[in-house]
Backbone as JSON, one array per atom type, in Angstrom:
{
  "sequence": "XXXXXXXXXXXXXXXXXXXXXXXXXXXXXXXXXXXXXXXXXXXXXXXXXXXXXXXXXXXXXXXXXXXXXXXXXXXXXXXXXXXXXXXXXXXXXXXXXXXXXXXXXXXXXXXXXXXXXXXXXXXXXXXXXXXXXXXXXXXXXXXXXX",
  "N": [[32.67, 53.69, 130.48], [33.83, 51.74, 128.95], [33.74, 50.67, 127.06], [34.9, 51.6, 125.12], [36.25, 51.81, 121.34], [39.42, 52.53, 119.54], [40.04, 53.15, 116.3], [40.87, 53.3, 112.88], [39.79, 55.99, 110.46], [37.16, 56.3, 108.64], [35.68, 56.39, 105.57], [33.12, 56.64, 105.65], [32.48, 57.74, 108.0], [33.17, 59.81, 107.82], [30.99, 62.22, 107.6], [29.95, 62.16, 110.25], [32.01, 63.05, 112.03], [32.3, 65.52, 110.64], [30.18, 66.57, 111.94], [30.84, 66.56, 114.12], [32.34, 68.74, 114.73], [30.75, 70.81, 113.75], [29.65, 71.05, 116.34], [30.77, 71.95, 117.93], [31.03, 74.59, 116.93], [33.16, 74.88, 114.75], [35.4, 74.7, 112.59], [37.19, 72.75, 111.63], [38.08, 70.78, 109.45], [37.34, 70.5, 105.92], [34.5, 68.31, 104.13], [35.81, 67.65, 102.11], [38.47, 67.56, 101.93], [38.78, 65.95, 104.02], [38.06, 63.48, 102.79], [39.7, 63.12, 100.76], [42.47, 62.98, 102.41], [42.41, 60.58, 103.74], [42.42, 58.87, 101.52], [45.78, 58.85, 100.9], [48.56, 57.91, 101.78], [50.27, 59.46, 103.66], [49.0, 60.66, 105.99], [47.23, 60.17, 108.55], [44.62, 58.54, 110.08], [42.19, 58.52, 113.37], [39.41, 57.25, 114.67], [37.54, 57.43, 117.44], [35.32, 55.67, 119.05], [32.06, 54.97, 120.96], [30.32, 52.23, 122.04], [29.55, 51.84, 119.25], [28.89, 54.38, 118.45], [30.39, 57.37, 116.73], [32.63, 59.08, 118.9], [34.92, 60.9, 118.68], [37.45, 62.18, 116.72], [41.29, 62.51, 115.38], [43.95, 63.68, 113.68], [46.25, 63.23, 111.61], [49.68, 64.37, 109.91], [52.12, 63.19, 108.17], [55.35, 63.19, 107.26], [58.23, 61.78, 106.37], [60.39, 62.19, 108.91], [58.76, 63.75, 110.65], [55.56, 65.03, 111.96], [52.24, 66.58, 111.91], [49.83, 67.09, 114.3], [47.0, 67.26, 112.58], [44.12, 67.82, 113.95], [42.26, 67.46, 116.51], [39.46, 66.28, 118.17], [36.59, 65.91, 120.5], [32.83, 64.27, 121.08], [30.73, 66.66, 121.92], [29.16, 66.16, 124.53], [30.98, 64.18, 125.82], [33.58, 65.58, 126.24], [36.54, 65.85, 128.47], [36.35, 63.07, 129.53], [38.48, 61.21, 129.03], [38.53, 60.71, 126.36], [40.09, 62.22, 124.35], [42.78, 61.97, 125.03], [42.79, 59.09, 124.99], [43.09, 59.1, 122.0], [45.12, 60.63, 121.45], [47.16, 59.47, 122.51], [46.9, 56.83, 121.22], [48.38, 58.17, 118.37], [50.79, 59.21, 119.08], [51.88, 56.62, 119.54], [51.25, 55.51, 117.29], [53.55, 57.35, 115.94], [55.43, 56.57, 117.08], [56.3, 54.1, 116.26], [56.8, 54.45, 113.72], [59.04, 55.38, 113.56], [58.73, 58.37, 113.84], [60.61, 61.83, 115.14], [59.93, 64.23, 115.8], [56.69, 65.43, 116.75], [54.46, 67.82, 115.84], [52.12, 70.5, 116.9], [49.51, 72.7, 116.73], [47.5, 75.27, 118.66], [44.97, 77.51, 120.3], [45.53, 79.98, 122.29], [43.77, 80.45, 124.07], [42.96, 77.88, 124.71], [42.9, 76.32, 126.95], [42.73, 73.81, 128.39], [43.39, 71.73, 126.52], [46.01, 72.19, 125.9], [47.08, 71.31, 128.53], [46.66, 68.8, 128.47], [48.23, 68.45, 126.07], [50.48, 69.27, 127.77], [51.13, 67.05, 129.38], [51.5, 65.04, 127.6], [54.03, 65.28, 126.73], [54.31, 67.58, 125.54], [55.72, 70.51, 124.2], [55.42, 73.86, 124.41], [56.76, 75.76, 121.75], [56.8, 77.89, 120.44], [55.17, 81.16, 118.84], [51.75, 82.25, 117.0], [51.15, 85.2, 116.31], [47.76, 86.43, 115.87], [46.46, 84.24, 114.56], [44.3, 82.45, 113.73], [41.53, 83.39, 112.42], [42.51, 85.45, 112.32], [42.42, 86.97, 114.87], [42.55, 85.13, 117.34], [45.61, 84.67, 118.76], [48.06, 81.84, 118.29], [49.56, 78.74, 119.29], [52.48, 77.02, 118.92], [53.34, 73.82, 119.56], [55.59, 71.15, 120.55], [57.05, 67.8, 120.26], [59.68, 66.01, 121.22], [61.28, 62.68, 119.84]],
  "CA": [[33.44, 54.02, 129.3], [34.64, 50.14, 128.88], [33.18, 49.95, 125.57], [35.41, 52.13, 123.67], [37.07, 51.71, 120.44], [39.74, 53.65, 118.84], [40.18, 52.7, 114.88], [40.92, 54.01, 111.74], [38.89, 56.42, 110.46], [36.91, 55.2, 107.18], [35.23, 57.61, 104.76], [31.84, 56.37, 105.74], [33.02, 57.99, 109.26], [33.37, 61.77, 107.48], [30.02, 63.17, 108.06], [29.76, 62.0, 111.65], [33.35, 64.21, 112.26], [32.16, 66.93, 110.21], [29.06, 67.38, 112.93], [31.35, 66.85, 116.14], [33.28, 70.03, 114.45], [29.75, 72.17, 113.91], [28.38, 71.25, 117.2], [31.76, 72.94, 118.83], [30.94, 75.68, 116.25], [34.31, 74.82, 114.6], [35.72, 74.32, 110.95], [39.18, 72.96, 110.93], [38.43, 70.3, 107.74], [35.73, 70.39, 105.0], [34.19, 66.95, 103.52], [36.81, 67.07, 100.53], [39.73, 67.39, 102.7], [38.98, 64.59, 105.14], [37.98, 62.37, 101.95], [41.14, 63.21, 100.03], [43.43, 62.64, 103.31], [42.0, 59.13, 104.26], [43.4, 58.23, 100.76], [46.74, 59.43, 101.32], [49.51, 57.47, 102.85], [50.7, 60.43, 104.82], [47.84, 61.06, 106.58], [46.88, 58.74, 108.99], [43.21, 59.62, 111.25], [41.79, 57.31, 114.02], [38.11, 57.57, 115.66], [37.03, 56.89, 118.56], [33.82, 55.06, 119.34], [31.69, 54.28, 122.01], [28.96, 51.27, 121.39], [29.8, 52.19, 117.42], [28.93, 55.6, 118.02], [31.94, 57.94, 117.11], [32.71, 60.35, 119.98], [35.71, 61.53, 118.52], [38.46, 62.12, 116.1], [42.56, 62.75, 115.47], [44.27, 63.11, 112.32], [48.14, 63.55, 111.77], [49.77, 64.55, 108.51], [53.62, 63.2, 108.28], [57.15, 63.25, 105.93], [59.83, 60.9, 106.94], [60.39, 61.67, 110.38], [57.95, 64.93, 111.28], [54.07, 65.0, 111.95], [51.68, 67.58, 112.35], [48.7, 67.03, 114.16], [46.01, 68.35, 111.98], [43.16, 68.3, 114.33], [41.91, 66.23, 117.48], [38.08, 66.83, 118.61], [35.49, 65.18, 121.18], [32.14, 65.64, 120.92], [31.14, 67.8, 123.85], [29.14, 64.72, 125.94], [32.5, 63.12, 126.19], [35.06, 65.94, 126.65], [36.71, 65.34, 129.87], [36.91, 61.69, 129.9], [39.86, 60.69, 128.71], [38.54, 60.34, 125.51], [41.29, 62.92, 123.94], [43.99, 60.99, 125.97], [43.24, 58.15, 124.33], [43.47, 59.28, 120.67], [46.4, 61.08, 121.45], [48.27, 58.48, 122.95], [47.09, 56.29, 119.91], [48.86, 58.8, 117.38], [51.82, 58.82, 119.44], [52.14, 55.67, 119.4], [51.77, 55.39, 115.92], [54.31, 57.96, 115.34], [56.83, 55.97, 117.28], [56.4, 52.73, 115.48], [56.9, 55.15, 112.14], [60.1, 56.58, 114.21], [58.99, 60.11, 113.65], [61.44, 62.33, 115.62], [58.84, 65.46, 116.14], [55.25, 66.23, 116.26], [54.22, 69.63, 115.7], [50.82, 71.09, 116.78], [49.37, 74.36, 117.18], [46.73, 75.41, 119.8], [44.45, 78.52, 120.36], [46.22, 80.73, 122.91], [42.93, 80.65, 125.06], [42.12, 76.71, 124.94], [44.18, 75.87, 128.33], [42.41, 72.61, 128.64], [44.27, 71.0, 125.4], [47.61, 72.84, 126.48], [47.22, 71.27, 129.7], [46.75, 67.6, 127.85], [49.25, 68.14, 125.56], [51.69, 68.82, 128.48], [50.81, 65.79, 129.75], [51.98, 63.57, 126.51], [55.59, 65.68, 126.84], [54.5, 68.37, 124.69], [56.42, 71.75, 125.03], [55.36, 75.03, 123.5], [57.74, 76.29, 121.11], [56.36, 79.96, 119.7], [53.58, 81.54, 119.04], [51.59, 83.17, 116.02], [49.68, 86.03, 116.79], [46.45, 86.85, 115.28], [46.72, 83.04, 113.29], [42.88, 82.29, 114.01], [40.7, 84.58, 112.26], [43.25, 86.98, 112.14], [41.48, 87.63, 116.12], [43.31, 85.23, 118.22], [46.91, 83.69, 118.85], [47.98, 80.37, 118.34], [50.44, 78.39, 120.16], [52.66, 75.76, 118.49], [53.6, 72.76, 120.29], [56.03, 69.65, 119.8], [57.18, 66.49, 121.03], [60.51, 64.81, 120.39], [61.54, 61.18, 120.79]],
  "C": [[34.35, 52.85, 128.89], [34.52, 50.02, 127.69], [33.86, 51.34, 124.43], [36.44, 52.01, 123.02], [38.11, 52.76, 119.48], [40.0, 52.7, 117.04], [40.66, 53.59, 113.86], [40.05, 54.77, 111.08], [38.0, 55.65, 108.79], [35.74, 55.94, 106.35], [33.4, 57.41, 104.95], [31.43, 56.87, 107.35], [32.88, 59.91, 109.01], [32.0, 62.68, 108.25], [29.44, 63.25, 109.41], [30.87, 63.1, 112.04], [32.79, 65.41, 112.49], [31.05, 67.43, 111.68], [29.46, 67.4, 114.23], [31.82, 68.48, 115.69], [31.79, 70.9, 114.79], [29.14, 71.95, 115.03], [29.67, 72.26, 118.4], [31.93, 74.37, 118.03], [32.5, 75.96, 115.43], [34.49, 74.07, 113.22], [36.48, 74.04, 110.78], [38.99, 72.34, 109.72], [37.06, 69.89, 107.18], [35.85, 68.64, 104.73], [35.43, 66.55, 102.71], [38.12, 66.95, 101.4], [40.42, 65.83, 103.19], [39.1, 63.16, 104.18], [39.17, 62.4, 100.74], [42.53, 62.72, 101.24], [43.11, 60.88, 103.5], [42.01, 58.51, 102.6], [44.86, 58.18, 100.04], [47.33, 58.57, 102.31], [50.38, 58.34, 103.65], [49.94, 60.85, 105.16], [47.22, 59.69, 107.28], [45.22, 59.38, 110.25], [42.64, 58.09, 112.18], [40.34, 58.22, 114.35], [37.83, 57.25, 116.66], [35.46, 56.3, 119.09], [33.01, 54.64, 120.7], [30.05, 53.47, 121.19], [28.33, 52.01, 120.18], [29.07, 53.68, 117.17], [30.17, 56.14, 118.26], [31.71, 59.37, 118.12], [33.59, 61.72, 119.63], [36.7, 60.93, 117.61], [39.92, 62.41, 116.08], [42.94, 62.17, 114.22], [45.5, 63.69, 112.55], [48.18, 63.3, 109.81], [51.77, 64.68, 108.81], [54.3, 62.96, 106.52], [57.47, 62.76, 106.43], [59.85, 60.95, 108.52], [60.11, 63.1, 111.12], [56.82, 64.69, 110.71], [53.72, 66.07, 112.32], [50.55, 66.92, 112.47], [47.58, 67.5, 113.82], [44.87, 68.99, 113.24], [42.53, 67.11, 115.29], [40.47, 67.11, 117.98], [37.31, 65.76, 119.11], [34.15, 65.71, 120.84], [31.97, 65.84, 122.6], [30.44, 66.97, 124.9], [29.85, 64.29, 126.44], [33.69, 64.06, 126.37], [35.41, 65.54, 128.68], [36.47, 64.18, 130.57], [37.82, 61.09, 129.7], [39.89, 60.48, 127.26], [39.95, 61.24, 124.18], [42.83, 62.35, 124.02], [44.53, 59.95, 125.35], [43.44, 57.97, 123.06], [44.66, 60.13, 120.34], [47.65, 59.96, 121.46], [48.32, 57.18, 121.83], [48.03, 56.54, 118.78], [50.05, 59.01, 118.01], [52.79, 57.76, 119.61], [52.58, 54.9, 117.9], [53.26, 56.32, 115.32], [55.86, 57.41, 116.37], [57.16, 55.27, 116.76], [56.93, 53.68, 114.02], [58.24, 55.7, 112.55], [60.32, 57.51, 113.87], [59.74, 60.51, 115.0], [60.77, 63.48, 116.51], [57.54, 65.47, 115.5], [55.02, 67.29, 116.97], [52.5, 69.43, 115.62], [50.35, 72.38, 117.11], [47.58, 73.78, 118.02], [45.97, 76.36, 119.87], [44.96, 78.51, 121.72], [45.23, 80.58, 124.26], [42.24, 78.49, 125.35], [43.03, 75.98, 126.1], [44.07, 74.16, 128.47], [43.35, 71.51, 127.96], [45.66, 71.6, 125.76], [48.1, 72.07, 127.61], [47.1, 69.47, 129.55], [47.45, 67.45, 127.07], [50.23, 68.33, 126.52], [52.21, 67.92, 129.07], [51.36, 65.12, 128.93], [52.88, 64.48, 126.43], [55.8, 66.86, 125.58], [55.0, 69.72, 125.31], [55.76, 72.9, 123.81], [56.91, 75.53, 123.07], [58.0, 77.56, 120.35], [54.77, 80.09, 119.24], [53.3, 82.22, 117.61], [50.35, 83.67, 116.21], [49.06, 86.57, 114.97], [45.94, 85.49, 114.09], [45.21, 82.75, 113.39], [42.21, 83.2, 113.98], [41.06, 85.67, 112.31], [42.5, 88.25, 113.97], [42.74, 87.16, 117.07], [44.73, 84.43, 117.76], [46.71, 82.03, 119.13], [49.2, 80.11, 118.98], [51.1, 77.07, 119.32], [53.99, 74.86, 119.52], [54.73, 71.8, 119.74], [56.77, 68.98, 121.08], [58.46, 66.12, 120.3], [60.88, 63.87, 121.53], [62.7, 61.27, 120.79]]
}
């Protein structure tokens, strides 16, 4: 895993995303979204690559000095390498250099794995909203301050 790149994402990058999302059977952002955000200076998204295939994505959506991470996804060959880790710790990084104060993310109530990687980068749960996913399950929202 020596050969991977994290970058900016780049609209020629969208439809690779879109199919990490449907192969985890998962919809957080349509085509128009992703290609309306990635021309948007509050919205910042990185990819992740291995030998220029993308593995994975992370997008953040900030104001002044608060972010929300929209949406971080591997595809499923690569979960559980660090590859999450390292597009996290990218967007944290960025959001220090930007001296945001708090990032805010929410979670599904049942995805322990990402709960258990965001506690890791100094994230704390902060409340909960039941039935926010499909009106089925609870969500969990998260944050970080510097």
């Amino acid at each position: 895993m020596d050969n991977i790149t994290i970058r900016k994402m780049r609209q020629d990058d969208i439809e690779q995303c879109i199919n990490i999302e449907k192969s985890h059977n998962i919809k957080i952002l349509s085509r128009e979204i992703l290609e309306n955000d990635l021309k948007k200076d509050s919205n910042y998204y990185l990819v992740a690559t291995l030998n220029n295939t993308l593995i994975g994505y992370i997008g953040l959506s900030y104001v002044l000095d608060t972010a929300d991470i929209i949406s971080i996804v591997v595809k499923k060959d690569y979960t559980k390498k660090g590859i999450a880790s390292l597009l996290l710790s990218e967007i944290i990084s960025f959001c220090y250099k930007k001296e945001i104060k708090n990032i805010f993310l929410e979670v599904r109530k049942s995805n322990t794995p990402a709960q258990t990687l965001y506690n890791k980068f100094g994230f704390f749960k902060i409340s909960e909203r039941k039935k926010y996913y499909n009106n089925i399950e609870d969500a969990y929202i998260f944050e970080k301050k510097f």
